[in-house]
Structures are given as structure tokens and as C-alpha cells.
N, C-alpha and C positions, 0 to 999 in steps of 0.2 A: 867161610871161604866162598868168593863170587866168582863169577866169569864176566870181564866187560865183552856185552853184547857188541854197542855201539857209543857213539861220540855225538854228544849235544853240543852242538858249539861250542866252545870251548872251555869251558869250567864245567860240565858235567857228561858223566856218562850212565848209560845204562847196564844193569848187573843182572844176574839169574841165577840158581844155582842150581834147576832141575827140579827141585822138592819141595823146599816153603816159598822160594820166588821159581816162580815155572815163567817160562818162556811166553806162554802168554798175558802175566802179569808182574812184568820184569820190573826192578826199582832203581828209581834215577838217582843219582847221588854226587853230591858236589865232589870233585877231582882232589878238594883241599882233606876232604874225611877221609880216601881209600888209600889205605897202605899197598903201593905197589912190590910186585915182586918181579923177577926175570923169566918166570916160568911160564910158558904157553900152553896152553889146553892145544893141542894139536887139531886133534879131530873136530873141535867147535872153530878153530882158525881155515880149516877147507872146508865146512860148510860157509861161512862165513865170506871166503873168498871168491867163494861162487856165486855167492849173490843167496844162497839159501838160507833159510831160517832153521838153524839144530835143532834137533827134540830133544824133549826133558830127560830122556833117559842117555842122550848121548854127554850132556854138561855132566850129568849125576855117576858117570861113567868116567869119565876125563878129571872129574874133582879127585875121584876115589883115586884114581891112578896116581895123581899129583901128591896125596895125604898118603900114601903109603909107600910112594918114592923119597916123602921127606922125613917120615920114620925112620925106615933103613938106611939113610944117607947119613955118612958118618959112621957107622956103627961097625965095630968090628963082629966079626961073627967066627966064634971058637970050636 
């Protein structure tokens, strides 16, 4: 699971996920390969908005949150 950093023109964008793609060696990926979802990384959307650059621990932080919201989701709990 990625986080798009940014928008290359328009058939690619840039990914990261904190830990094997870090933020400063982010990977480009054509828009036709990435399966989108509805789900926002929040915290990397208001660094982002701000014009700043998130650190690796903030994506690897916001992913974790995202993979264990979609765990529980659905789930009854007895």
C-alpha cells in the first residue's frame, strides 16, 4: 500500500510508503497500474497542503492507521 505523494502530468504519479519507498526515493508509477481507493491518508493530505514535504515516519504512521481501519471495518465484534 502507497500514498500518492504528487502528480506528473497526467498519466503518472508519485508513491511512498515511509519504509521501502521513503520520501526521499519515492516511485513513479503509471495512473493505468495503481488501484485507487477512497481513503485519504489525512495527516500526509495537510502536510501536503501546505506545500510541505511529510516524513517517513508520518506516511508509515497514516498507512498503519488506514490497514487496521480496513481490518476492523465490517467486523462484528462479540
Amino acid at each position: 500500500m502507497f500514498v500518492v505523494i504528487d502528480l506528473i502530468k497526467d498519466n503518472y504519479v508519485v508513491v511512498a510508503d515511509g519504509d521501502l519507498r521513503k520520501i526521499e526515493n519515492p516511485k513513479i508509477k503509471n495512473i493505468k497500474h495503481i488501484q485507487w481507493t477512497n481513503i485519504v491518508a489525512e495527516d500526509v493530505r495537510d502536510y501536503l497542503s501546505k506545500g510541505d514535504i511529510p516524513a517517513n515516519h508520518v506516511i508509515k504512521k497514516n498507512l498503519k492507521k488506514i490497514r487496521e481501519k480496513r481490518e476492523t471495518e465490517g467486523k462484528e465484534v462479540w
